[in-house]
N, CA, C and O of each residue as an XYZ file, in Angstrom:
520
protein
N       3.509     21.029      5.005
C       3.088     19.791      4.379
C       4.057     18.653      4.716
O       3.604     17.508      4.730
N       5.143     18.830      4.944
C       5.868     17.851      4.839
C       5.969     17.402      6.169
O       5.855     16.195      6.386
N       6.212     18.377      7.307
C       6.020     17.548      8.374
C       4.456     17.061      9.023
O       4.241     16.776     10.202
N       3.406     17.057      7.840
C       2.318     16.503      7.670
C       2.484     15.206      7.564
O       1.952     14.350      8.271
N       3.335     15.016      6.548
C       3.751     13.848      6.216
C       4.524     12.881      6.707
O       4.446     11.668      6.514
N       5.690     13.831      7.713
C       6.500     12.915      8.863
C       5.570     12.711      9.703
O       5.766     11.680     10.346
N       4.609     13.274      9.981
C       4.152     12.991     11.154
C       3.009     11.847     11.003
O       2.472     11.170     11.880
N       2.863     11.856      9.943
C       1.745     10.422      8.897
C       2.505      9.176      9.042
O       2.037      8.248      9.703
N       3.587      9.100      8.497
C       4.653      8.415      8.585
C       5.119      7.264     10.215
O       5.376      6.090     10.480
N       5.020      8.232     10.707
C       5.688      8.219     12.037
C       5.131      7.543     13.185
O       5.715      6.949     14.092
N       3.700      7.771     12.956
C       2.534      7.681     13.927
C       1.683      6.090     13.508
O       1.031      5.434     14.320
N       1.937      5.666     11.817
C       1.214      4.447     11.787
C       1.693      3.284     12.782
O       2.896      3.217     13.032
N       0.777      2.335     13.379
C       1.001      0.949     14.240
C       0.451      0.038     13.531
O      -0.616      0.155     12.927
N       1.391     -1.241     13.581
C       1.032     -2.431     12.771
C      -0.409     -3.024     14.357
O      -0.177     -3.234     15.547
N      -1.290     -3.073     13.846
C      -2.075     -3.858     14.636
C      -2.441     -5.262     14.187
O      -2.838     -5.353     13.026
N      -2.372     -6.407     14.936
C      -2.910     -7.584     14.576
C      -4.132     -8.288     15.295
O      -4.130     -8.426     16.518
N      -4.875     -8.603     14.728
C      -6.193     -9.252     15.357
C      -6.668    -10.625     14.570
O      -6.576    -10.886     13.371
N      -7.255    -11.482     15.744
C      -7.493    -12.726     15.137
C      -9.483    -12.303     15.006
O     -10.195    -11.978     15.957
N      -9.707    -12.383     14.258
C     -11.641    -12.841     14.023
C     -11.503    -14.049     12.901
O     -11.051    -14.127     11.758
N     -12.270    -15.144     14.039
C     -12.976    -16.358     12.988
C     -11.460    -17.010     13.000
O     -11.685    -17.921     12.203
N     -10.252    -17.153     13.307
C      -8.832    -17.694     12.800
C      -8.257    -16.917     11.518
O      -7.190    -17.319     11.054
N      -8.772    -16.054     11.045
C      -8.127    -15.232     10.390
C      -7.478    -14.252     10.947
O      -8.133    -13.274     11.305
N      -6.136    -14.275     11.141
C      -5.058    -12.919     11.441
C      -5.353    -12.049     10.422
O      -5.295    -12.309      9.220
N      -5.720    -10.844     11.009
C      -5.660     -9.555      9.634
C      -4.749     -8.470     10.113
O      -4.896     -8.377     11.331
N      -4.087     -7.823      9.780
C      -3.458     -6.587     10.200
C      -4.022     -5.109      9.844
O      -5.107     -5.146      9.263
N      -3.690     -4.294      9.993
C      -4.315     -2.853      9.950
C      -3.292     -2.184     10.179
O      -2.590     -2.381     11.171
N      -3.028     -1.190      9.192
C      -1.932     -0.016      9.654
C      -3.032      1.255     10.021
O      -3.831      1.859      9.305
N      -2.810      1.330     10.966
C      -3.145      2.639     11.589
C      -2.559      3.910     11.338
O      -1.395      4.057     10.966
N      -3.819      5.330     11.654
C      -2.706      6.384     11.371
C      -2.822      6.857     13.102
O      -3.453      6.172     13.907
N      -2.053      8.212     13.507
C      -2.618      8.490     14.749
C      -3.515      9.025     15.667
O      -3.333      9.522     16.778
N      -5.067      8.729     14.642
C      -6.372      9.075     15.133
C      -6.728      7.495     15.281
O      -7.954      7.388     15.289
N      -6.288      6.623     15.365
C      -6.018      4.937     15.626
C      -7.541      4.713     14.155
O      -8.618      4.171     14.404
N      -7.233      5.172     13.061
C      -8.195      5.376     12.061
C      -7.393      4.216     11.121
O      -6.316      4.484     10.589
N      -8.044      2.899     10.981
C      -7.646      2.208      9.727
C      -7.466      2.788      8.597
O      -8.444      3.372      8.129
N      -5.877      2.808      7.646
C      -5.405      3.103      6.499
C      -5.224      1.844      5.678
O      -5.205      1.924      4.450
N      -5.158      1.270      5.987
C      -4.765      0.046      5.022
C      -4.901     -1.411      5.950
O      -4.503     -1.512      7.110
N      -5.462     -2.346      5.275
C      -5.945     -3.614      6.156
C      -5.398     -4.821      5.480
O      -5.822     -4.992      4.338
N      -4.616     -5.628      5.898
C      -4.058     -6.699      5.476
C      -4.289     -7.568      5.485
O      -3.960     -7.966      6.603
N      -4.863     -8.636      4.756
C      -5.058     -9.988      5.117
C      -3.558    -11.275      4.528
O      -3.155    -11.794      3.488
N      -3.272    -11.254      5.783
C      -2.168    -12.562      5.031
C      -2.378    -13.448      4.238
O      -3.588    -13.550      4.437
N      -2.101    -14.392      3.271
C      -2.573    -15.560      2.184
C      -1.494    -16.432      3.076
O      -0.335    -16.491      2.664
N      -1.827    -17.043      4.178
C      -1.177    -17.992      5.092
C      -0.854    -19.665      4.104
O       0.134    -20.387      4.237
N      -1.907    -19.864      3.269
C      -1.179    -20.861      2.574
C      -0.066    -21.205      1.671
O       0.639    -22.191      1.458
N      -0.237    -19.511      1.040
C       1.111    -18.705      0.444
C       2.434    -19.087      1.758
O       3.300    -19.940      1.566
N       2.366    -18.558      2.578
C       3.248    -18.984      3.645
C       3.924    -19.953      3.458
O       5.049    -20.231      3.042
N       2.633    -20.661      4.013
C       2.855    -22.142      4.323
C       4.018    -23.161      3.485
O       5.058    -23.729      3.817
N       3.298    -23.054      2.356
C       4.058    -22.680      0.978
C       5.872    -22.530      0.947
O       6.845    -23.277      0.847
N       5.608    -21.206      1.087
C       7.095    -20.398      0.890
C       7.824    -21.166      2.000
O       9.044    -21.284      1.885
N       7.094    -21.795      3.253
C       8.660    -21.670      4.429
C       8.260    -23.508      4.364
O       8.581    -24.323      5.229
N       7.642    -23.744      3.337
C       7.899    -25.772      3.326
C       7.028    -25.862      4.424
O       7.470    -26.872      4.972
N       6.352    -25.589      4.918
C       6.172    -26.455      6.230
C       4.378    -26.338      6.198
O       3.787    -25.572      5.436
N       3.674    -27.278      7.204
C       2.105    -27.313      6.854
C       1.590    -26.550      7.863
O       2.261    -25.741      8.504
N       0.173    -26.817      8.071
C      -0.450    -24.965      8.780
C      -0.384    -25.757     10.471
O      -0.163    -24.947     11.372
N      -0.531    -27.011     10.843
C       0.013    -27.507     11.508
C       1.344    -27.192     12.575
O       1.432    -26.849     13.754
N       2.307    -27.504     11.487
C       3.941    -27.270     11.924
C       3.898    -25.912     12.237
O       4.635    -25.545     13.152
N       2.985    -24.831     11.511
C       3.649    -23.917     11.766
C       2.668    -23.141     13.210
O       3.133    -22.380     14.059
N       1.190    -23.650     13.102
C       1.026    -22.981     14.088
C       1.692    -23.606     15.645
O       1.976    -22.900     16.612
N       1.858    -25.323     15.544
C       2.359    -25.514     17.053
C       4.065    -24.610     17.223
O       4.547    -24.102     18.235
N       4.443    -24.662     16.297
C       5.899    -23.677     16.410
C       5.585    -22.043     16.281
O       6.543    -21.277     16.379
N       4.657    -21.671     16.128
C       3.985    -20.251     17.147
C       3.484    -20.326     18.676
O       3.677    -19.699     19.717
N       2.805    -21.333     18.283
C       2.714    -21.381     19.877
C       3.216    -22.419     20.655
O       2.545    -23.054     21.468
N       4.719    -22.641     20.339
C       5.976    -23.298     21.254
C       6.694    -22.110     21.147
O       7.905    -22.330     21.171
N       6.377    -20.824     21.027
C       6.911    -19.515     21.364
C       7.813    -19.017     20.004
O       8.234    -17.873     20.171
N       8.165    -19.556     18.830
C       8.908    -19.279     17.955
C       8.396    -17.990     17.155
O       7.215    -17.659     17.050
N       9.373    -17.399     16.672
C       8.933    -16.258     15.668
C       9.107    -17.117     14.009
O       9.680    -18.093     13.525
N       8.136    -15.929     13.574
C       8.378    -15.960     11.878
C       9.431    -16.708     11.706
O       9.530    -17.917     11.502
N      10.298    -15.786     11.818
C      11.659    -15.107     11.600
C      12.789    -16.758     11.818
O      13.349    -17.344     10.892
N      12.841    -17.248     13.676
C      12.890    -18.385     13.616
C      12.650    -19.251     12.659
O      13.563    -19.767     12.014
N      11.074    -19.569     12.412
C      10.604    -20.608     11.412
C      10.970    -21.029     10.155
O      10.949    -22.113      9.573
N      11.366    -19.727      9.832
C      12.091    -19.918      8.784
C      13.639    -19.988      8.518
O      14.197    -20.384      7.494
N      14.051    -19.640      9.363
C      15.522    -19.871     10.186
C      16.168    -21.447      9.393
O      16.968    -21.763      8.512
N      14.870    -22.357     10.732
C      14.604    -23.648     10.659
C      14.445    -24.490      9.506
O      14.851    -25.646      9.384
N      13.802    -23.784      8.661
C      13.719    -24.148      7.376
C      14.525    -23.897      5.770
O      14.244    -24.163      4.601
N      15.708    -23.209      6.525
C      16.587    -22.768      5.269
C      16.595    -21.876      4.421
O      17.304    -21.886      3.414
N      15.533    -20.704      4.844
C      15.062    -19.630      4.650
C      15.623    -18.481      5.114
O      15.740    -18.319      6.328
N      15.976    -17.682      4.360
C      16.950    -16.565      5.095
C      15.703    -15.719      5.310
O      14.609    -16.028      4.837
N      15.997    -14.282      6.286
C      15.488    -13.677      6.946
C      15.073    -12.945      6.011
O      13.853    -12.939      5.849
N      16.060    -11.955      4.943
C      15.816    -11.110      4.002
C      14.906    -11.687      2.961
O      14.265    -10.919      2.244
N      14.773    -13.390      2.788
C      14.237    -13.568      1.251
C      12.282    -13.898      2.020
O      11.243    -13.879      1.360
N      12.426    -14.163      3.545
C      11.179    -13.581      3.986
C      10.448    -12.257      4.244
O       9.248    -12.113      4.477
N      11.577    -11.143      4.141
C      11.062    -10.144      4.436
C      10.548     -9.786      3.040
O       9.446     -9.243      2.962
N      11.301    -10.062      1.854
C      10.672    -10.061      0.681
C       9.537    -10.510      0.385
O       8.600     -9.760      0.113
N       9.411    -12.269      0.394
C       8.430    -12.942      0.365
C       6.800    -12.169      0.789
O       5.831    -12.112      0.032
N       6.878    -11.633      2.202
C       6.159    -10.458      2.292
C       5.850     -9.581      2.066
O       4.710     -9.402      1.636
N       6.697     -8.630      2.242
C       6.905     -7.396      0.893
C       5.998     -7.825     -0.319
O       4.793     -7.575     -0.311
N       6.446     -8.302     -1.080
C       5.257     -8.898     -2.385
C       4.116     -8.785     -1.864
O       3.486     -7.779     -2.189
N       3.567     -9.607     -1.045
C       2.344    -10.192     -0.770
C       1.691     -8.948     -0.433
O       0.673     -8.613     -1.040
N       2.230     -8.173      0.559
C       1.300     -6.671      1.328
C       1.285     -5.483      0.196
O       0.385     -4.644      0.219
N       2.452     -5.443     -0.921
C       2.205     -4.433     -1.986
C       1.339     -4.780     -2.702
O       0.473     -3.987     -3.073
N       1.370     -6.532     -3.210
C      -0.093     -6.590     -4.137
C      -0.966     -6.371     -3.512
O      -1.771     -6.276     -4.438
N      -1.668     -6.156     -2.462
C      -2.848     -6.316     -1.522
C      -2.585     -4.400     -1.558
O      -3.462     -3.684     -2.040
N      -1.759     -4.024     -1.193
C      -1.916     -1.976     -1.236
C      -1.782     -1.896     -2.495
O      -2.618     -1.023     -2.728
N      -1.187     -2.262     -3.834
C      -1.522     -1.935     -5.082
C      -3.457     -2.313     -5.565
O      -4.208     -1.646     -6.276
N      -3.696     -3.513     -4.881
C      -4.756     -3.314     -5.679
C      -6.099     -2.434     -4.247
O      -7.269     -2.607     -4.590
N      -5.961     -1.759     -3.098
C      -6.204     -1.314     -2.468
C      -6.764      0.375     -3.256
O      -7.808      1.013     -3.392
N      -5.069      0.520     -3.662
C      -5.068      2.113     -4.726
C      -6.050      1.555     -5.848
O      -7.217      1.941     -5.905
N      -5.551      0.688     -6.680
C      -6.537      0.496     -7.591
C      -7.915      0.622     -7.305
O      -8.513      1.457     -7.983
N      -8.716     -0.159     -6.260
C      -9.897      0.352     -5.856
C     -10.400      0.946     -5.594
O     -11.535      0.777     -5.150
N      -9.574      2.413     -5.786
C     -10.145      3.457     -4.725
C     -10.416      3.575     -3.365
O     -11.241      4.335     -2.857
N      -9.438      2.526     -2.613
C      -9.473      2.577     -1.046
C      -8.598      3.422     -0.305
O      -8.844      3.744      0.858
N      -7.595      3.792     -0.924
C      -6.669      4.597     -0.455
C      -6.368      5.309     -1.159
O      -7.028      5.096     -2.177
N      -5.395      6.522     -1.369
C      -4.996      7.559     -1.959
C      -3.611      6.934     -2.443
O      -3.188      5.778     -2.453
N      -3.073      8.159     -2.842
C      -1.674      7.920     -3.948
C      -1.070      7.888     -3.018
O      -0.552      6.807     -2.740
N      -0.836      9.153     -2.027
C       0.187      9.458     -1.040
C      -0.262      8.250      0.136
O       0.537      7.367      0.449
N      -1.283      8.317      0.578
C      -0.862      6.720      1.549
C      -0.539      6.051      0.892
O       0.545      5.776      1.407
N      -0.615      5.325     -0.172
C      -0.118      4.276     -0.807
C       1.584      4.367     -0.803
O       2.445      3.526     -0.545
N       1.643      5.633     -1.166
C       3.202      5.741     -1.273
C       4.014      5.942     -0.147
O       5.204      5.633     -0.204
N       3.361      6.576      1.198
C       3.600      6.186      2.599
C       3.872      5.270      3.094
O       4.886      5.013      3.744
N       2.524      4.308      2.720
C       2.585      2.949      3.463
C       3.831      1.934      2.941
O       4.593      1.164      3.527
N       3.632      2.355      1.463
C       5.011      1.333      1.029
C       6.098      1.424      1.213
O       6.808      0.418      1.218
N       6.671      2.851      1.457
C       7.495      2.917      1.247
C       8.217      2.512      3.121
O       9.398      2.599      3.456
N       7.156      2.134      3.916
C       7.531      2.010      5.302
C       6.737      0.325      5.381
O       5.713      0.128      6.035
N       7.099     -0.226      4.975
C       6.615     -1.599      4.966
C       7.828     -2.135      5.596
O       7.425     -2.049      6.756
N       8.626     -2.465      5.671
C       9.620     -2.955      6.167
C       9.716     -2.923      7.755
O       9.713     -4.012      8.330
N       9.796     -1.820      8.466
C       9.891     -1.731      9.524
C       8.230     -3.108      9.949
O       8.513     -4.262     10.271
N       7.155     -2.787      9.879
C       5.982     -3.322     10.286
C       6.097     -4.850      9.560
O       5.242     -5.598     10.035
N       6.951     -5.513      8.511
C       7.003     -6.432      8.461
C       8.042     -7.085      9.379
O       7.824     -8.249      9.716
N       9.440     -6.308      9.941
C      10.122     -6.680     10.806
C       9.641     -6.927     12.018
O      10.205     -7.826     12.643
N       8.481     -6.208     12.674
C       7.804     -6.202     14.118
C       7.308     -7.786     13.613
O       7.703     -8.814     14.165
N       6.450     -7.749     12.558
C       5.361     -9.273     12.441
C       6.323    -10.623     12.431
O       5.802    -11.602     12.966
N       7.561    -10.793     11.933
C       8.513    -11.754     11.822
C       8.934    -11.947     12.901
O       8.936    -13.108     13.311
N       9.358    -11.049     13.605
C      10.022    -11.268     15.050
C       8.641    -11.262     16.238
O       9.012    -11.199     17.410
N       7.620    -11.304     16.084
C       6.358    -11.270     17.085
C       6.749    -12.681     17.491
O       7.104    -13.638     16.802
N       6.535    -12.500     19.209
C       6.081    -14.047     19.990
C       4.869    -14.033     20.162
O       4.116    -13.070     20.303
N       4.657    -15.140     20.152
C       3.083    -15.407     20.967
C       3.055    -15.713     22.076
O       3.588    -16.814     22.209
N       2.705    -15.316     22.981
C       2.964    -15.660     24.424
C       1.483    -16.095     25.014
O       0.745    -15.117     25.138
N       1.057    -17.001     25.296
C       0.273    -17.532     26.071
C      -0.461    -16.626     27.489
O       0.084    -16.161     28.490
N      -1.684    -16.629     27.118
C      -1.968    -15.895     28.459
C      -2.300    -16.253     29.808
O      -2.880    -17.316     30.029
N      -1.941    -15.352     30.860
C      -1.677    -16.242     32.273
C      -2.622    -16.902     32.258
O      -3.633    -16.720     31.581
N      -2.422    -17.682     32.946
C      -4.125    -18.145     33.628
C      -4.012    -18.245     35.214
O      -5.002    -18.536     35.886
């Protein structure tokens, strides 16, 4: 069982996809089977790092990370990784509540949130060739 569980653990990928301008994320397990689906509250963001949806998307795509942006804005790294943290547990707390997920993913996924919020903060956007 347990290396059931490392291996649950081990194998989820933060995926990100844009439909309609909505970024959503998806933690995957390793049958690439959606476990948990994220939708960011980007005005929440917006919000938290001062800046408008504007500022922040041309400073995504002038190549900056999260992580940067908030750099820029007087925002430490840790009180964004928090800032997040919140946001993706209420969204997997009320996930369990609905009966969308189980106890043990729930308690999987949270307890490995960190790493997949570190990949999303530090993500570039890189422009594609043309």
């Amino acid at each position: 069982m347990l290396n059931k569980i490392a291996a649950f653990i081990l194998l989820f990928s933060l995926t990100i996809s844009t439909t309609d301008g909505v970024r959503a994320q998806s933690l995957s397990n390793q049958n690439h089977n959606t476990v948990f689906e994220y939708t960011p509250n980007y005005n929440s963001l917006y919000s938290f790092l001062n800046i408008t949806e504007q500022e922040y998307t041309n400073s995504i795509k002038a190549g900056k990370t999260m992580a940067e942006i908030a750099k820029i804005q007087g925002i430490s790294k840790q009180s964004l990784i928090n800032f997040l943290k919140n946001q993706m547990t209420a969204q997997l707390d009320k996930q369990l509540n609905e009966g969308k997920i189980n106890k043990e993913t729930h308690e999987h996924i949270k307890s490995n949130l960190n790493p997949a919020i570190e990949d999303d903060i530090n993500f570039r956007f890189q422009k594609p060739s043309e």
